[in-house]
Every structure is written in C-alpha cells, then in structure tokens.
Backbone and ligand atoms as CSV (ligand in chain L), in Angstrom:
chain,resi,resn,atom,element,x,y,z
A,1,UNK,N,N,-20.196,-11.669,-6.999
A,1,UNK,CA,C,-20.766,-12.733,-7.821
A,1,UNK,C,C,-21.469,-13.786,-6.969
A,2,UNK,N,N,-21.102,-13.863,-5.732
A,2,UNK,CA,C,-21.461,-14.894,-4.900
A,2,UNK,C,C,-23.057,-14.322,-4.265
A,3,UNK,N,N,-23.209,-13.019,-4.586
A,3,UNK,CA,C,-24.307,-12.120,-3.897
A,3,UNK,C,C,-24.567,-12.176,-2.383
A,4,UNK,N,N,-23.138,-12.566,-1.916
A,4,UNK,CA,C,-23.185,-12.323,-0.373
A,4,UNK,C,C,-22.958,-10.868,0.122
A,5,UNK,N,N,-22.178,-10.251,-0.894
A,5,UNK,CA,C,-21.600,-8.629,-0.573
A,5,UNK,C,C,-22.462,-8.088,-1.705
A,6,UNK,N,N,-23.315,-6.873,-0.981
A,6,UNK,CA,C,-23.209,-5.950,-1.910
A,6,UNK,C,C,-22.694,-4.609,-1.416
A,7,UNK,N,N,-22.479,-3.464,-2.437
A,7,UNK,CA,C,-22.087,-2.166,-2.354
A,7,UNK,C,C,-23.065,-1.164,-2.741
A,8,UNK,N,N,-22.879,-0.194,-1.530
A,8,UNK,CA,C,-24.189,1.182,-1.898
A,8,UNK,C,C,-22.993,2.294,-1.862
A,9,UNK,N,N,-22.764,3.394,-2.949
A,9,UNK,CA,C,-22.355,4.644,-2.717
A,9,UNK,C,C,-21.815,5.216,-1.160
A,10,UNK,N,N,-20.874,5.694,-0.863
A,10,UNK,CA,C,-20.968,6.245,0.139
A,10,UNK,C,C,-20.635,5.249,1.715
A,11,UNK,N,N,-21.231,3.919,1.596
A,11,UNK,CA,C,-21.801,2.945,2.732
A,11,UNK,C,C,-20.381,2.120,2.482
A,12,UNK,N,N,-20.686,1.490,1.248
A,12,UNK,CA,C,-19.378,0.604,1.313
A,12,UNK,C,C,-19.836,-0.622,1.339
A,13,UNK,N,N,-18.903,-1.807,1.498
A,13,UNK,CA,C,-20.052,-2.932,1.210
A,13,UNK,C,C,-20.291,-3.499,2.214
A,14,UNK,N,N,-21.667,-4.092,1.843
A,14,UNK,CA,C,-22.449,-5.091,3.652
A,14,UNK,C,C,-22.612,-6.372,2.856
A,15,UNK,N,N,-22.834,-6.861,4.005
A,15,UNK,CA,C,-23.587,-8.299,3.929
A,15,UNK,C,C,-24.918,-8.670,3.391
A,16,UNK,N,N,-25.360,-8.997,2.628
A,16,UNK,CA,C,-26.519,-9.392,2.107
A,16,UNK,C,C,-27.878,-10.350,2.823
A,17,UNK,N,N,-26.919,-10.745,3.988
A,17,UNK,CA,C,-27.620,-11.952,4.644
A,17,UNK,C,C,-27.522,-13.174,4.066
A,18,UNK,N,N,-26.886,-13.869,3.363
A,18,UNK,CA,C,-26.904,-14.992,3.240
A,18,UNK,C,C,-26.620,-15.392,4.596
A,19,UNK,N,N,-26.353,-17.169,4.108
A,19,UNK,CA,C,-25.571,-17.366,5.035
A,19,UNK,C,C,-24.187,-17.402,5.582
A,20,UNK,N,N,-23.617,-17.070,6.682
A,20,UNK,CA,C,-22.693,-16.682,7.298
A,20,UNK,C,C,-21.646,-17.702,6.786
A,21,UNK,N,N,-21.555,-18.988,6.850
A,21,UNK,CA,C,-21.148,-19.844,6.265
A,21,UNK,C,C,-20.548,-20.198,4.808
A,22,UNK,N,N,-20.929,-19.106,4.367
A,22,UNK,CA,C,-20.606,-18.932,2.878
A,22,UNK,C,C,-19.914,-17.730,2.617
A,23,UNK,N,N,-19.587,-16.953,3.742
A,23,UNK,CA,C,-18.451,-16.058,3.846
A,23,UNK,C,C,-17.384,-16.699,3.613
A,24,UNK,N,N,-17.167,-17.405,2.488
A,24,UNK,CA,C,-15.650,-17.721,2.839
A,24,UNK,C,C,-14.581,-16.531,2.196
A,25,UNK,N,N,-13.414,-16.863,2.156
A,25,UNK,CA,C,-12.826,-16.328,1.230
A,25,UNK,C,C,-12.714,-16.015,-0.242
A,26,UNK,N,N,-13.491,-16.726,-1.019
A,26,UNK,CA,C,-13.870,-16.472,-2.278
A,26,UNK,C,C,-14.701,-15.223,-2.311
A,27,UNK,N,N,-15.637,-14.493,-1.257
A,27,UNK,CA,C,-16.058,-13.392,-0.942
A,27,UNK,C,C,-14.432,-12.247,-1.577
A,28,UNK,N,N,-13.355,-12.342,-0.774
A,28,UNK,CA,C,-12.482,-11.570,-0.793
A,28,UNK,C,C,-11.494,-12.094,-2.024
A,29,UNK,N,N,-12.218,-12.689,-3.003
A,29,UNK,CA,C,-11.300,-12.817,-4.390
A,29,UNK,C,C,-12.268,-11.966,-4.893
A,30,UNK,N,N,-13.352,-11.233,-4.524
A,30,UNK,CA,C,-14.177,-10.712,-5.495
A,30,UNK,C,C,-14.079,-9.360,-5.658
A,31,UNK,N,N,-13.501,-8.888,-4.330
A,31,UNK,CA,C,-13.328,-7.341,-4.741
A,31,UNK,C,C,-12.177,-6.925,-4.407
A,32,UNK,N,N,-11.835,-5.894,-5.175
A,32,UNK,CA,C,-10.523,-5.576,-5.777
A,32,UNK,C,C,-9.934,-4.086,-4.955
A,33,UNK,N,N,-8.496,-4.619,-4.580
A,33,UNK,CA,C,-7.668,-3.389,-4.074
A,33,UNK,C,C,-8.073,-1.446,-4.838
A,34,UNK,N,N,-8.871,-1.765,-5.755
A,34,UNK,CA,C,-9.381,-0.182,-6.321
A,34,UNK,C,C,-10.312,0.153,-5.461
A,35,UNK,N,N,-10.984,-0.452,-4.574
A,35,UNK,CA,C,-12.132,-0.356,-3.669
A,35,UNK,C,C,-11.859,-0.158,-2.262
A,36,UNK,N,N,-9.979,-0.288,-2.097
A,36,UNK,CA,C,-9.843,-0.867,-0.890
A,36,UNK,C,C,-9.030,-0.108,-0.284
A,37,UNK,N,N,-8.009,0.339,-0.772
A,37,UNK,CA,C,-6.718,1.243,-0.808
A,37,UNK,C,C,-6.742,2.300,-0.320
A,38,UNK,N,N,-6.090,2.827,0.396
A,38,UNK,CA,C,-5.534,4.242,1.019
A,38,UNK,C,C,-5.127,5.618,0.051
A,39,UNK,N,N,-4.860,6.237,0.265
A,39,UNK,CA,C,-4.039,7.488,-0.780
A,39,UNK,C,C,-2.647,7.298,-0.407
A,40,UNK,N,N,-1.572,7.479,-1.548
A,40,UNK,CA,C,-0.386,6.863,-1.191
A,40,UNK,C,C,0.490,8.455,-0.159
A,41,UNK,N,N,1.040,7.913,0.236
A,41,UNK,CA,C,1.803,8.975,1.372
A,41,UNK,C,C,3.545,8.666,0.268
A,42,UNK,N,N,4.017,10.106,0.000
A,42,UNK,CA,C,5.061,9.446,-0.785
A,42,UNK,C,C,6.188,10.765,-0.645
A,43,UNK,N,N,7.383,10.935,-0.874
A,43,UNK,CA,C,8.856,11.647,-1.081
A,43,UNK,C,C,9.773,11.259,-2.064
A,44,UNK,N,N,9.923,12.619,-2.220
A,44,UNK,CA,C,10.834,12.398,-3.595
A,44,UNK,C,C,12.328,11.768,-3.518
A,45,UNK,N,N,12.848,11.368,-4.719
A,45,UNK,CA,C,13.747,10.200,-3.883
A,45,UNK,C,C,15.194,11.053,-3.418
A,46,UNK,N,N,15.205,12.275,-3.682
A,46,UNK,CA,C,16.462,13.433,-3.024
A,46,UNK,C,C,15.919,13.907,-1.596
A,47,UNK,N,N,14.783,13.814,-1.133
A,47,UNK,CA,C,14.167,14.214,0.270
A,47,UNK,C,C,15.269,13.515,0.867
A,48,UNK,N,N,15.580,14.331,2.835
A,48,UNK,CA,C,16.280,13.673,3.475
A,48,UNK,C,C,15.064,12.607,4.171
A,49,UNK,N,N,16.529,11.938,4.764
A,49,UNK,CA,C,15.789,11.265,5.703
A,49,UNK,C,C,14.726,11.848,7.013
A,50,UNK,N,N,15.500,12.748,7.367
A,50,UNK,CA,C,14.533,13.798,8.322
A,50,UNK,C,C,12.876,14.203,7.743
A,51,UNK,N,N,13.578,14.513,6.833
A,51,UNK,CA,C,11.883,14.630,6.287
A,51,UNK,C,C,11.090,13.557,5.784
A,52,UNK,N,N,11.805,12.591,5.656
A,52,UNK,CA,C,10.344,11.225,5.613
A,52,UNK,C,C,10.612,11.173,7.027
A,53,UNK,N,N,10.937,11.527,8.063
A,53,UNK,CA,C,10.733,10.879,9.467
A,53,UNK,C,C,9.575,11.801,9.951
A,54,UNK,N,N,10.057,13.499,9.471
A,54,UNK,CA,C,8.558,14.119,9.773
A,54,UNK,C,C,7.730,13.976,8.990
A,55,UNK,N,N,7.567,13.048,7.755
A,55,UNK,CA,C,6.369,12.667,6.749
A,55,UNK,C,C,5.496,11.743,7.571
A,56,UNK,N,N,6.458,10.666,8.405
A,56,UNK,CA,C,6.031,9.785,8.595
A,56,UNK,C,C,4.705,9.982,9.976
A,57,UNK,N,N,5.325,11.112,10.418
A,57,UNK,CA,C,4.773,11.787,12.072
A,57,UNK,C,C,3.424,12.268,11.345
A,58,UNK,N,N,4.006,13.162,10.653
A,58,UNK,CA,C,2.411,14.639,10.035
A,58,UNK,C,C,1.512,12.926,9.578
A,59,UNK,N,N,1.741,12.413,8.686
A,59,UNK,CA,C,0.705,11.264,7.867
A,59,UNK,C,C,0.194,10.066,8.653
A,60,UNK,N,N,1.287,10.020,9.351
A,60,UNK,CA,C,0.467,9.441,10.621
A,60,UNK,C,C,0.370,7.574,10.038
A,61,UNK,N,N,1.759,7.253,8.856
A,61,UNK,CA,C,1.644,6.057,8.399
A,61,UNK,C,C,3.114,5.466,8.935
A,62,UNK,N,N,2.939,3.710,8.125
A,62,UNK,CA,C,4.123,3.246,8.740
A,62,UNK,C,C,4.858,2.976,7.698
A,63,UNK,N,N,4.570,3.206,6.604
A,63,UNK,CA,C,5.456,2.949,5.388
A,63,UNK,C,C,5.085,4.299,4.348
A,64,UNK,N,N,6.526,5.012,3.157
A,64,UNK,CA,C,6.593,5.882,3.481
A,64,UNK,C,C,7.127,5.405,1.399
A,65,UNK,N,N,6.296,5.838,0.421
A,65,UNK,CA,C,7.253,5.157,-1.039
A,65,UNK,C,C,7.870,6.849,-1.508
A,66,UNK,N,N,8.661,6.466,-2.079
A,66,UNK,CA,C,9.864,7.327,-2.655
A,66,UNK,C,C,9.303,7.529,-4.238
A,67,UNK,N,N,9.602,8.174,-4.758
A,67,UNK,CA,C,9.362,8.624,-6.387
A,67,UNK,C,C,9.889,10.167,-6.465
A,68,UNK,N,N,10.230,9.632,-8.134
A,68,UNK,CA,C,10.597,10.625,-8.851
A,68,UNK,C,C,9.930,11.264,-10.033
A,69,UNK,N,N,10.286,11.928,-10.163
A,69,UNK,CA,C,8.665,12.987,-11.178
A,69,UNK,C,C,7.758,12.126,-11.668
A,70,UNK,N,N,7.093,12.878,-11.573
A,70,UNK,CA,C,5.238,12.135,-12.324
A,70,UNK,C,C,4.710,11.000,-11.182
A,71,UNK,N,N,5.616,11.027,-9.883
A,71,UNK,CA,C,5.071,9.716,-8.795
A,71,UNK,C,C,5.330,8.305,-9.468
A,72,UNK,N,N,6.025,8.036,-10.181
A,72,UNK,CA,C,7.352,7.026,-10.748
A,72,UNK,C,C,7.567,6.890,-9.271
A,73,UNK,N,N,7.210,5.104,-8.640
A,73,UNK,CA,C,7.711,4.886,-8.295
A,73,UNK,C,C,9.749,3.999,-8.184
A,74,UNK,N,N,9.786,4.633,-7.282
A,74,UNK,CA,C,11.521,4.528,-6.949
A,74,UNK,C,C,12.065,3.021,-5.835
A,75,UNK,N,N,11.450,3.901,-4.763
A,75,UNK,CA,C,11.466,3.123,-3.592
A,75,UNK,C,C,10.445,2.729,-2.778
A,76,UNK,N,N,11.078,2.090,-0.918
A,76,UNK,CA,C,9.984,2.253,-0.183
A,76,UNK,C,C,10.678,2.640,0.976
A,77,UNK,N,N,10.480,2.702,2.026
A,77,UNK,CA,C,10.596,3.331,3.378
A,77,UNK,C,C,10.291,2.918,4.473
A,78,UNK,N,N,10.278,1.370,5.285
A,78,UNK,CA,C,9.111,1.250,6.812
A,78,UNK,C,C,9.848,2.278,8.110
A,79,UNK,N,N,9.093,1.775,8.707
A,79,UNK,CA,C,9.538,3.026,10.438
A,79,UNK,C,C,11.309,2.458,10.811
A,80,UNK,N,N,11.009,1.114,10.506
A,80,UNK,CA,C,12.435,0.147,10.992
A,80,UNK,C,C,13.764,0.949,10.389
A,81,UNK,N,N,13.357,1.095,8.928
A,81,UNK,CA,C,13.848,1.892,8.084
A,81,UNK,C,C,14.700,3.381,8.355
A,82,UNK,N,N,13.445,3.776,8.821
A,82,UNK,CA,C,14.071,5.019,9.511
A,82,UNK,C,C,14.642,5.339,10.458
A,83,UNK,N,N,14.004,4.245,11.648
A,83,UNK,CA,C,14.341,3.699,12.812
A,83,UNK,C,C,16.054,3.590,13.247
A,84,UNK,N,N,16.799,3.006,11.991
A,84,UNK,CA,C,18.181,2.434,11.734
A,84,UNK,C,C,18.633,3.837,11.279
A,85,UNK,N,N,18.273,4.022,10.128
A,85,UNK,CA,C,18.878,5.424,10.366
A,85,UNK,C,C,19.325,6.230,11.148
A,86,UNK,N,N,18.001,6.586,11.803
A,86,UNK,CA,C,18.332,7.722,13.092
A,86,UNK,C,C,19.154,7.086,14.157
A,87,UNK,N,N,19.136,5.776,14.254
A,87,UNK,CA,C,20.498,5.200,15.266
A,87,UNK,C,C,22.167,5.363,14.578
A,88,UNK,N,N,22.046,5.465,13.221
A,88,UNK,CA,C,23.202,5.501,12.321
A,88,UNK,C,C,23.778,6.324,12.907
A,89,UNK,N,N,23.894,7.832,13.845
A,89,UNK,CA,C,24.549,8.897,13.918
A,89,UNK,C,C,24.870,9.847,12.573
A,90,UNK,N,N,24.750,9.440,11.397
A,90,UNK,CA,C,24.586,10.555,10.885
A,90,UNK,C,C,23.453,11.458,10.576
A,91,UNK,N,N,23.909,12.598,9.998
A,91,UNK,CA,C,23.115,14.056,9.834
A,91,UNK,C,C,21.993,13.611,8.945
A,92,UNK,N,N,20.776,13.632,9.695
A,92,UNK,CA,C,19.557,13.047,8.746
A,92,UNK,C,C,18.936,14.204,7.832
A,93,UNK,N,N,19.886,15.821,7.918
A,93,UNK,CA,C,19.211,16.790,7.553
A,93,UNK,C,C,20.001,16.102,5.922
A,94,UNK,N,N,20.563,15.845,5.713
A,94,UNK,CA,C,22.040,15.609,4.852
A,94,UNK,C,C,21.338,14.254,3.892
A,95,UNK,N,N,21.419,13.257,4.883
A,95,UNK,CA,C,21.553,11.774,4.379
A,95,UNK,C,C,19.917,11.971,3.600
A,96,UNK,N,N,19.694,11.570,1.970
A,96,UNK,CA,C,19.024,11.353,1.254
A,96,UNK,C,C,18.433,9.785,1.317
A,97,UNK,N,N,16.878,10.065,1.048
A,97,UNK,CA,C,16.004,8.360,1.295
A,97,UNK,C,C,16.339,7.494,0.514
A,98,UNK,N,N,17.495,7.802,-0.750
A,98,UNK,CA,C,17.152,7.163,-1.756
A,98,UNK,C,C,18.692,6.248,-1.235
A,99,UNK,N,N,19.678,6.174,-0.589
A,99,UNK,CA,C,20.613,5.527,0.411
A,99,UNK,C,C,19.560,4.257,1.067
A,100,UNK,N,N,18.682,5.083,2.233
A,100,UNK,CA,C,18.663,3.859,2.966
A,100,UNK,C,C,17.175,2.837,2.557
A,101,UNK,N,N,16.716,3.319,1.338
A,101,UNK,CA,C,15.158,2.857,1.146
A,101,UNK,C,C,15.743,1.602,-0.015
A,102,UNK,N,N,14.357,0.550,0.385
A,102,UNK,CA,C,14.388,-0.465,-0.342
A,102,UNK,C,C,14.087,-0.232,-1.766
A,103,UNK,N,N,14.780,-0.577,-2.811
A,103,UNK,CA,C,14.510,0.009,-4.298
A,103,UNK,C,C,13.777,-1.009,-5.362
A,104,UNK,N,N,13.484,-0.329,-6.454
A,104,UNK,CA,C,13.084,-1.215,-7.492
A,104,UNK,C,C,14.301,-1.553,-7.853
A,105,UNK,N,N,13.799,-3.194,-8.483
A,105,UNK,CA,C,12.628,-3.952,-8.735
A,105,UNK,C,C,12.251,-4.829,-7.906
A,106,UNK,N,N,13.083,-4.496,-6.356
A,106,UNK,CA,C,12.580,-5.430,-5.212
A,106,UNK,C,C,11.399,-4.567,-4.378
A,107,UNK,N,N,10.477,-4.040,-4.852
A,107,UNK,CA,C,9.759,-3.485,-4.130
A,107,UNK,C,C,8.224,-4.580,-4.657
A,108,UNK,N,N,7.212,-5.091,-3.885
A,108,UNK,CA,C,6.407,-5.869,-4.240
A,108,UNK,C,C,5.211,-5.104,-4.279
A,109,UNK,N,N,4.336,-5.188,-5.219
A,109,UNK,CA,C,3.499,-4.020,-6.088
A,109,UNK,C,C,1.949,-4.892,-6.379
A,110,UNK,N,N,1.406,-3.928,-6.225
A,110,UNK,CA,C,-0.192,-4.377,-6.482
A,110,UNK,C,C,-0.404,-3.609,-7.326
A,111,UNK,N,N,-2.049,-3.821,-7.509
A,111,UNK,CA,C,-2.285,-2.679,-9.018
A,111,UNK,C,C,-3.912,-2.796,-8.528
A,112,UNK,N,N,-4.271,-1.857,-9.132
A,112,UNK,CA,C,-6.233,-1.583,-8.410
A,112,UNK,C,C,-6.999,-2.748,-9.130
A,113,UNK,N,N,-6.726,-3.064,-9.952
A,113,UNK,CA,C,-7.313,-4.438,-10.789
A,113,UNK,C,C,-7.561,-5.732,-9.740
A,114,UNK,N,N,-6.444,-5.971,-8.980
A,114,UNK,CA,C,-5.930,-7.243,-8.033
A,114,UNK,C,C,-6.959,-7.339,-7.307
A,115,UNK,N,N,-7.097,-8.711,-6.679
A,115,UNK,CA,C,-7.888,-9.220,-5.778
A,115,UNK,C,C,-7.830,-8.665,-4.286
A,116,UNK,N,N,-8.271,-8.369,-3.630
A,116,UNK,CA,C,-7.937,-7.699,-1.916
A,116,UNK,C,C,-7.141,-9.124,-1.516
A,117,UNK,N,N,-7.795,-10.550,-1.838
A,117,UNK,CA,C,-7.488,-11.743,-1.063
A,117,UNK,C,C,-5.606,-11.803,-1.758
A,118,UNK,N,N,-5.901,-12.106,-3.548
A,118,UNK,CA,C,-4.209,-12.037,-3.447
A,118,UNK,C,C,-3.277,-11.057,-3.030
A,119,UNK,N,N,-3.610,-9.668,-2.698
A,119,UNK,CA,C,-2.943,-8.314,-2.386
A,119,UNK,C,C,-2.668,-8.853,-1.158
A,120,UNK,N,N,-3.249,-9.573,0.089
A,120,UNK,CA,C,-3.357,-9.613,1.204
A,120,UNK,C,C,-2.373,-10.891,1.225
A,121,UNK,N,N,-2.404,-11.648,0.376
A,121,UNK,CA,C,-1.248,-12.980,0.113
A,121,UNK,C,C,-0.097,-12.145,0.226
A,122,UNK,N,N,0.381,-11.207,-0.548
A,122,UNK,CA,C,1.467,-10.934,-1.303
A,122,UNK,C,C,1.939,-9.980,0.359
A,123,UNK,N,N,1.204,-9.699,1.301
A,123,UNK,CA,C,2.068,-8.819,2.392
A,123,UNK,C,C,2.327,-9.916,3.329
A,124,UNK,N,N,1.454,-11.187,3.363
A,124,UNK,CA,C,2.124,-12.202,4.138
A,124,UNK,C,C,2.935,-12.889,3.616
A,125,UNK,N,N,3.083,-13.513,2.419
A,125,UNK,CA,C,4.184,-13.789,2.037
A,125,UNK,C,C,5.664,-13.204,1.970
A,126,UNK,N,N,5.645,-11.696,1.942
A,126,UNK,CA,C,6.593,-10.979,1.903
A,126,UNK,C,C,6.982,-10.130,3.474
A,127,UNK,N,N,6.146,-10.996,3.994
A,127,UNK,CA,C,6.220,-10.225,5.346
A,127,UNK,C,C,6.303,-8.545,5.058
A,128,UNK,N,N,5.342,-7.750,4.344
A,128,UNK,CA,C,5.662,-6.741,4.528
A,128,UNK,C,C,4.126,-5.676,4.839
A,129,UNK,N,N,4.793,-4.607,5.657
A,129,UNK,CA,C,3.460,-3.862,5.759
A,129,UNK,C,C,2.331,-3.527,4.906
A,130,UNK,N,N,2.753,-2.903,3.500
A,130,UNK,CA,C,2.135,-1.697,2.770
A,130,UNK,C,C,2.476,-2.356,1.404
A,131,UNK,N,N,1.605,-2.224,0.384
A,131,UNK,CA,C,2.003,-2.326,-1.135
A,131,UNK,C,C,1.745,-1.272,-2.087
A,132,UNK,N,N,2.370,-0.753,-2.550
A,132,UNK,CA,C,2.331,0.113,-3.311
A,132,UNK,C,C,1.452,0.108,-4.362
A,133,UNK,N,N,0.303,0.753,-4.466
A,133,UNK,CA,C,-0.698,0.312,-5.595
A,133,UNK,C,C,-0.241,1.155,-6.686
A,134,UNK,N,N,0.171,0.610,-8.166
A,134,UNK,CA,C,0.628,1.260,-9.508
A,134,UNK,C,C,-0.144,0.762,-10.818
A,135,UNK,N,N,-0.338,1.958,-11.543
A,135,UNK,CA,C,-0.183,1.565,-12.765
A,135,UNK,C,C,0.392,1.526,-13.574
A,136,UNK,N,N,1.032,0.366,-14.142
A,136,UNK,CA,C,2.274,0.409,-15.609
A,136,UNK,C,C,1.807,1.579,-16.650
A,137,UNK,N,N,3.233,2.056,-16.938
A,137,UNK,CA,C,3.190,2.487,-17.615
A,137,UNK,C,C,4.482,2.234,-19.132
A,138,UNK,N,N,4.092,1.695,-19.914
A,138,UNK,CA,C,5.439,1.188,-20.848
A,138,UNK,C,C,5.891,2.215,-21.888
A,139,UNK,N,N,7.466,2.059,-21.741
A,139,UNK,CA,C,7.931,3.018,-22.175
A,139,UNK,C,C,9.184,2.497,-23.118
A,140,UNK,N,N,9.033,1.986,-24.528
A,140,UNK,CA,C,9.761,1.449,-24.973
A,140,UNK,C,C,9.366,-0.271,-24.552
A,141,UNK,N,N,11.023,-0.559,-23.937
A,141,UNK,CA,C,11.515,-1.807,-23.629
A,141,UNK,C,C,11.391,-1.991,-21.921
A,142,UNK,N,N,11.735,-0.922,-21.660
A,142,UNK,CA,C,10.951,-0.294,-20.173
A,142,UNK,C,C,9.485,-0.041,-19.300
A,143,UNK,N,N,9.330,-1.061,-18.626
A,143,UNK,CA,C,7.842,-0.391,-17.694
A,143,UNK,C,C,8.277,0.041,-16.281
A,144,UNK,N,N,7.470,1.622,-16.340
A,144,UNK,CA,C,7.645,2.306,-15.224
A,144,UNK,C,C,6.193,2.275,-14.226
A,145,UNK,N,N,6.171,2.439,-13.207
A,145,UNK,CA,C,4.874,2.456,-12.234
A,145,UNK,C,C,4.666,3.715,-11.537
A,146,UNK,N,N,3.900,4.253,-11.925
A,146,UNK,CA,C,3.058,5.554,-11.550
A,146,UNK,C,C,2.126,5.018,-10.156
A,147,UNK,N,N,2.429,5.951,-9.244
A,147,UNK,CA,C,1.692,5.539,-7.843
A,147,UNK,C,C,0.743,5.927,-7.666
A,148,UNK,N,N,-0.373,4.945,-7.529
A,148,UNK,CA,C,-1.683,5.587,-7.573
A,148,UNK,C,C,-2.111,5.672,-6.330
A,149,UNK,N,N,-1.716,4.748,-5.168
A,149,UNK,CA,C,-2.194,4.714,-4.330
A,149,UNK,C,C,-1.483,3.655,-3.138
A,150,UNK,N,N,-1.907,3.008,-1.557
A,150,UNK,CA,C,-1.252,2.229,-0.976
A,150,UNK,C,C,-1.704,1.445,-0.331
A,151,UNK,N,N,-1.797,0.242,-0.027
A,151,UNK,CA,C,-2.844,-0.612,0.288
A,151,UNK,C,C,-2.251,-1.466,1.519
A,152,UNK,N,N,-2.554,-1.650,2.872
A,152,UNK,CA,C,-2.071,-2.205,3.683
A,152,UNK,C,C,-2.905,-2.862,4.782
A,153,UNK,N,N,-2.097,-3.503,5.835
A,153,UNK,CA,C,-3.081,-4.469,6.618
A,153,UNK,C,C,-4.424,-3.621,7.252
A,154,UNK,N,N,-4.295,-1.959,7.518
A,154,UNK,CA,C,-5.411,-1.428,7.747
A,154,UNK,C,C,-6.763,-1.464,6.971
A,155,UNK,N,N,-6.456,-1.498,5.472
A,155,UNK,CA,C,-7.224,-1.392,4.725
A,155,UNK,C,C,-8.452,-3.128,4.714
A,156,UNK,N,N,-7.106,-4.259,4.892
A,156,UNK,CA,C,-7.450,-5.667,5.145
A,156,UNK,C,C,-8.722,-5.865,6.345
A,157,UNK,N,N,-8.353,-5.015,7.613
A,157,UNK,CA,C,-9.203,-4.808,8.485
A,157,UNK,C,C,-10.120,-4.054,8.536
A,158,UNK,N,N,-10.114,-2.494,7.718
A,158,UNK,CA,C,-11.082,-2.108,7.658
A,158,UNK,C,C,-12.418,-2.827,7.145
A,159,UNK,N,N,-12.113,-3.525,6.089
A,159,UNK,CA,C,-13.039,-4.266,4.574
A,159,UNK,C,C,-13.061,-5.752,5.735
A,160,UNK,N,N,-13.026,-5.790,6.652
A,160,UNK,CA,C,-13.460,-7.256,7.636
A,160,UNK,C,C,-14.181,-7.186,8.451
A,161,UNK,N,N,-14.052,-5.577,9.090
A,161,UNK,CA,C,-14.907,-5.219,10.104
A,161,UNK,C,C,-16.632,-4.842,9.337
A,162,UNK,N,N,-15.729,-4.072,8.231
A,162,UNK,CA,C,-17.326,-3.851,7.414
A,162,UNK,C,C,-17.536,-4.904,7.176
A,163,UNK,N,N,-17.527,-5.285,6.788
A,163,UNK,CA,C,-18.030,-7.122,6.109
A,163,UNK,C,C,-19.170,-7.441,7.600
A,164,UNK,N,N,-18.551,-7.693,8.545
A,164,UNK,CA,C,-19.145,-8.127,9.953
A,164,UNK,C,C,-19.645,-7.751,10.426
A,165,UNK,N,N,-19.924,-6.078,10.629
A,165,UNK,CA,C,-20.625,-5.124,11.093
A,165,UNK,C,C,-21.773,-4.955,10.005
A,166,UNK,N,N,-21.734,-4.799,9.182
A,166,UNK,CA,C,-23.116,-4.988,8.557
A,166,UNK,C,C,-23.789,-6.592,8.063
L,1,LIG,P1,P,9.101,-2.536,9.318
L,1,LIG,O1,O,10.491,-2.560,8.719
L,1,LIG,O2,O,8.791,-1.233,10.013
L,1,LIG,O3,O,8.781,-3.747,10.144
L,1,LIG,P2,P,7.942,-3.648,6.874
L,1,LIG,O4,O,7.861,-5.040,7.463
L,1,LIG,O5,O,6.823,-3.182,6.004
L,1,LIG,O6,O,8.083,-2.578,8.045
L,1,LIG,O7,O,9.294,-3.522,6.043
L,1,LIG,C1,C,10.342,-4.479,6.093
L,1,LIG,C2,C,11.383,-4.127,5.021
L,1,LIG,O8,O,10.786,-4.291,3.732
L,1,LIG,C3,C,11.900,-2.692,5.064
L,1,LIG,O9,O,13.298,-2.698,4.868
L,1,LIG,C4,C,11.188,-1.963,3.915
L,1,LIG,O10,O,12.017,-1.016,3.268
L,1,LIG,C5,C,10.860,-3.090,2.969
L,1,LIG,N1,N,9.526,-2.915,2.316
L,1,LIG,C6,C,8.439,-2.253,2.766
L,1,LIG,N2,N,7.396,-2.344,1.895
L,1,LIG,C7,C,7.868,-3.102,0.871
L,1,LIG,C8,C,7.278,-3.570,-0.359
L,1,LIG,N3,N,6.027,-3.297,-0.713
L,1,LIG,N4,N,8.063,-4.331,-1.181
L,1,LIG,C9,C,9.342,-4.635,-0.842
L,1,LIG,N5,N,9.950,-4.222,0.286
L,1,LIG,C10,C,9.224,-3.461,1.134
C-alpha cells in the first residue's frame, strides 16, 4: 500500500525505489506470513524421539511440530528439546515425542492471514524459534489447527535480504 514493495511471480518482492527512508516497518505490516513461510516439517505425536532427532538431521530444521491425523496440530519440538532427551539416558527408540514436546494450547501460532511484522513480534516476545502456521478449523465448541505450514527467523531474513538486495 505504501508502493515501496512490489511483487513479480517467481522474483518475489523488490524495492520500488522510493525512498530508502520510508522503509520503515509499516513496509513489513503489509505483507503477510502466506508469502513468507516455509513448508512445515512435522511427526506424528506416537513417533519416537529418535525419529524426530533423525527428522530433525534429514530436514535440516531446528524446530520439529507434532500432529495427529489430518496434521491437527498437537505439539512442538526445538533441538534443546531433543537435546535433553538424548542426555535423559533413556531408550529414544521407545520414548514417544508426545512426553517430551511442548503441547497445546501453549504452543504460539500464526495463521497465513498475519502480518510478517506481528508474526516476527510474537517469536521475540516468546523467545521462540519457529511458529506454526494454521488454519482453524471449528468443530462444535472446539477449534482445532490444521498445519499448513512454519514460519521462522529464516524466513524474517530471507524477506530483509530481498527487500535490500533489490
Ligand atoms: P531451543 O529450545 O532449541 O532454543 P526454541 O527457543 O524455539 O528452541 O524453543 C524453546 C522452547 O519453546 C522449547 O521447549 C520448545 O518446545 C518450545 N517451543 C518451540 N516453538 C514453540 C511455539 N511456537 N510455541 C510455544 N512453544 C514453543
């Protein structure tokens, strides 16, 4: 809206040339975590721990969400996470993620609608890596979150460097 960013197919968005000065952050209230986000890396919430530790190796991420059918999210997972585990001494072929992972409804959640700037609030405020991008889904008296996707400080940097580089 500010017509400092625009977006081409394929490119992603550049700079328009205004002026530099008018990059502020209201730039990054304008476009939205659906533009911004990763593909979510995820295990079902009976997987062991061993296997989100080799999820975590093959995907090559640092946070790791848990769900149960239909990608209902459950939980979440960081390296620290696993980290403690594997110091625990027990059998990680054995011990299930859904023990040592952080659960709903303390898991802090974005949605593709959201701002990149408040998504990017919500991991410093919470000090946390990764947010789980969902869409509600209501079920009754109940809303469940279907994982669409995962949005984290890489994504923050990718969408800064583009910004600057073009
Ligand atoms: P690390 O533990 O590797 O430093 P994080 O800072 O992302 O990684 O995670 C800190 C703690 O917060 C972990 O126990 C993790 O389970 C939990 N966590 C990770 N992502 C979220 C999230 N989106 N909402 C709530 N808790 C989370």
């Amino acid at each position: 809206m500010s017509n400092l960013i625009g977006a081409k197919p394929k490119v992603g968005y550049y700079f328009t040339g205004q002026e530099l000065q008018k990059l502020n952050m209201m730039t990054f209230d304008t476009i939205l975590v659906a533009n911004t986000h990763s593909l979510p890396i995820v295990v079902k919430e009976h997987s062991s721990v061993y296997d989100a530790i080799v999820t975590l190796f093959i995907e090559d991420v640092g946070t790791i969400f848990v769900v149960s059918e239909g990608n209902i999210l459950e939980g979440a997972i960081s390296r620290k996470d696993l980290l403690k585990a594997a110091m625990g001494g027990k059998n990680n072929n054995e011990l299930p993620v859904n023990i040592i992972m952080t659960r709903m409804p303390n898991i802090i959640l974005t949605t593709p609608e959201e701002s990149v700037l408040s998504a990017a609030q919500k991991l410093l405020s919470h000090q946390v890596d990764a947010l789980p991008v969902v869409n509600a889904i209501k079920e009754g008296e109940k809303t469940k979150y279907k994982v669409v996707g995962r949005f984290t400080k890489t994504n923050i940097t990718r969408l800064f460097v583009q910004l600057a580089e073009n």
